[in-house]
N, C-alpha and C positions, 0 to 999 in steps of 0.2 A: 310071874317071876318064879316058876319053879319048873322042873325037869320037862314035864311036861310042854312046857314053853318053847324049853332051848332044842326040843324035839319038832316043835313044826318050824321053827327057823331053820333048824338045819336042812328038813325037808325042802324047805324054801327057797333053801340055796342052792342043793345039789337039783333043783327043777330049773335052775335058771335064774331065779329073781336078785335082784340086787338094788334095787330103791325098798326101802323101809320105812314107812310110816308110823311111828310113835309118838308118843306122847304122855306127860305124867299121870295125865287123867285114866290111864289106859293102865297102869299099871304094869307096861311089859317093858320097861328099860332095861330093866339090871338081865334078866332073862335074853333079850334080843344084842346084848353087850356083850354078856359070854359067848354065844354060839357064833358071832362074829368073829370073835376071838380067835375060836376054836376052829373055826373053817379053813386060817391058815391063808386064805384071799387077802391082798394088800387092799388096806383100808381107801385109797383112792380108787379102786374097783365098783366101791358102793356108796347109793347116794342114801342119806340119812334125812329124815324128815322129823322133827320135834315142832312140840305145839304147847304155848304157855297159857295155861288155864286159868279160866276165871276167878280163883283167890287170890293168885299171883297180880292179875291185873288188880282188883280193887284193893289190893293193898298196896299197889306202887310202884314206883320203879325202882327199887331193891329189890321188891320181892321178884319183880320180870327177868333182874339180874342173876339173883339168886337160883331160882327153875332153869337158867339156862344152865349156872356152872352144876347144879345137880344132875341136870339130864345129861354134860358131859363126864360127870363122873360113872353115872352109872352105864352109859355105853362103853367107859373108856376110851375116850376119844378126843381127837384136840380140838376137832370143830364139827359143828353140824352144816349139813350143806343147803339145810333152808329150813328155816323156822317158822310158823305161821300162829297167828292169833287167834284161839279157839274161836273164840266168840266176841262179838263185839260190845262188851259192856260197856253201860252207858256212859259217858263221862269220867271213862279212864282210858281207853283202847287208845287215845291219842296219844296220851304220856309214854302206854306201852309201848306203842310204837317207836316213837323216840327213843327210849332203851335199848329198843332189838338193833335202832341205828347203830347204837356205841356201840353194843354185841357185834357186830357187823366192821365198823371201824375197827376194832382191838381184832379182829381174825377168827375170833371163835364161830360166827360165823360167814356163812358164804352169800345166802341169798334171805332176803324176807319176803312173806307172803301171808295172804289172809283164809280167813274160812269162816264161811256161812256170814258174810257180809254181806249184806244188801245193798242195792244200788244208794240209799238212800246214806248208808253208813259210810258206803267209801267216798262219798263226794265231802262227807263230813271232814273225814281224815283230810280231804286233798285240800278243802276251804280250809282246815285250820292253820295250813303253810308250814309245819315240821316236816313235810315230808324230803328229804333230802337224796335217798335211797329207796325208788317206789318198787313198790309190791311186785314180783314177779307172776302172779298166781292167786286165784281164789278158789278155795275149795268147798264144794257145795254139794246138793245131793243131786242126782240128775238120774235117770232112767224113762223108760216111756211110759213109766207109771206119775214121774213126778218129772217133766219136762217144760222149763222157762226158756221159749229162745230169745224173748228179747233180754233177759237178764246173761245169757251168754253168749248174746252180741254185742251186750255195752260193756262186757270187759274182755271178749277177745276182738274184737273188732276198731271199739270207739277208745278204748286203753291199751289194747297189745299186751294184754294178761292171757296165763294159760291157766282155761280152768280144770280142774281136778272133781269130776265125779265120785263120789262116794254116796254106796249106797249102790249100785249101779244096776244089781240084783233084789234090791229091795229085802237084803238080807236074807235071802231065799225064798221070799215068797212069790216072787214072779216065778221061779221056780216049780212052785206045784198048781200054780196056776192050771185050773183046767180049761178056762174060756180060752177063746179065741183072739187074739190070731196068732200066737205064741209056739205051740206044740205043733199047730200045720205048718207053720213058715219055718221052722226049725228042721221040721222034716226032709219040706222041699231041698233046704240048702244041704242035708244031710248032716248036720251039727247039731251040737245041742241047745236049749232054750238057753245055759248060758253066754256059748257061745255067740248067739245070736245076736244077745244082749250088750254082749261086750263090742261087738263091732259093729253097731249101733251106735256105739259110744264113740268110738274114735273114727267112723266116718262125719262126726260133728267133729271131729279134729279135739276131741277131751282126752286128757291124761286120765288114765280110768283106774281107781283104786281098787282091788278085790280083796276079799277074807274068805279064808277058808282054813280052815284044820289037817283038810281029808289032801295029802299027798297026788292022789291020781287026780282029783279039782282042780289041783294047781298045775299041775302041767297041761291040763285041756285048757284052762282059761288063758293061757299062752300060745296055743294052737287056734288062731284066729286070723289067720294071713294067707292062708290058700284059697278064701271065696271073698266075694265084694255083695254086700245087698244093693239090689237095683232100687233106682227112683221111687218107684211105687212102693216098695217095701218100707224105704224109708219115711215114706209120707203117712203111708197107713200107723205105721210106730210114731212116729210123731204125734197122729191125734190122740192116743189113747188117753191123756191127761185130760181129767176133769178138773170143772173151775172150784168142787168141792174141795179134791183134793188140795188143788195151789193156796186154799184158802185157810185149809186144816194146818199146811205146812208154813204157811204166813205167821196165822199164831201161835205157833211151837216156836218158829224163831222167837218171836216178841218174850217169850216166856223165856226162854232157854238163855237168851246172853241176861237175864240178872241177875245177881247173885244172891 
């Protein structure tokens, strides 16, 4: 939330972007509010994404209420265009849920959606029967460092949810990756390992979230529509996930929704 901020948003804009991911936990509302502002683009132009965090949830459905009219204060804004559930804390994400409904009914928002739900949690949600308004989306980490396809088959496929990749670069570290088969296959297609990476991601058909600071990043991770990886490619990136990792990333879930 300071200059610095309203500085890669704006870069953001003028490369093209216009979906925004935010969140309180993130700390860049009021920051990503101004430079919206200030870009002078009609607010219908941009789709907003807010996420209500794990204090909000275990403290209720005020508080879910509450994070929402905050997050719209601090964008300045009259509605978000999809809200989703940090985390799934244990024995309260249902009730949340149901708030984000009323959210949803009163206009402030548009759409609801989840993040980092596991199969296990959203069946929870769907057996508890509040669901009246279902989740459009689940957003998860996905790359071919950390690739589940049956976990994003059973909610784009067996639910008709669109999931949301983050992470998708491993936060840079696929990045400097020197092993194989990253830097040769990037070559061959003449792109870069993000690139690579990125259309990796949306030939599984994922809405793919990126972060970046650096202005000339942001416009390359947008330049991803003049080549197609082949079969082979695709397969060989698919295996790179080890059952360590899905295991490592199993108990960080477990650990991460409680509060």
């Amino acid at each position: 939330n300071n200059d610095e901020g309203e500085d890669i948003i704006r870069n953001a804009i003028a490369a093209g972007y216009r979906h925004f991911d935010g969140g309180e936990f993130y700390g860049n509302e009021e920051s990503l509010g101004r430079a919206l502002r200030a870009s002078g683009i009609p607010r219908s132009d941009f789709y907003l994404t807010g996420k209500i965090w794990k204090d909000a949830m275990a403290q209720g459905p005020d508080a879910v209420r509450q994070s929402i009219d905050a997050t719209l204060a601090k964008l300045q804004t009259l509605y978000l265009d999809l809200v989703l559930l940090h985390w799934p804390v244990p024995g309260k994400f249902v009730e949340a849920y149901r708030a984000l409904q009323e959210a949803h009914a009163s206009g402030k928002v548009q759409a609801l959606g989840l993040s980092n739900f596991t199969m296990t949690d959203y069946q929870e949600l769907v057996d508890s029967g509040v669901v009246t308004v279902p989740p459009i989306c689940n957003q998860m980490e996905v790359s071919p460092a950390m690739y589940r396809p049956e976990v994003i088959r059973f909610y784009q496929e067996q639910h008709d949810m669109v999931v949301i990749a983050f992470k998708p670069l491993q936060r840079g570290a696929l990045l400097q990756q020197p092993d194989e088969p990253y830097r040769s296959m990037a070559q061959r297609y003449k792109v870069s390992v993000a690139q690579l990476l990125i259309r990796w991601a949306l030939q599984h058909n994922l809405v793919v979230a990126t972060k970046t600071s650096t202005a000339a990043r942001m416009a390359e991770n947008r330049n991803v529509w003049h080549f197609e990886l082949s079969a082979q490619d695709m397969e060989t990136l698919d295996g790179l996930t080890t059952a360590e990792a899905i295991q490592q990333r199993a108990e960080r879930e477990r650990a991460s929704k409680l509060v």
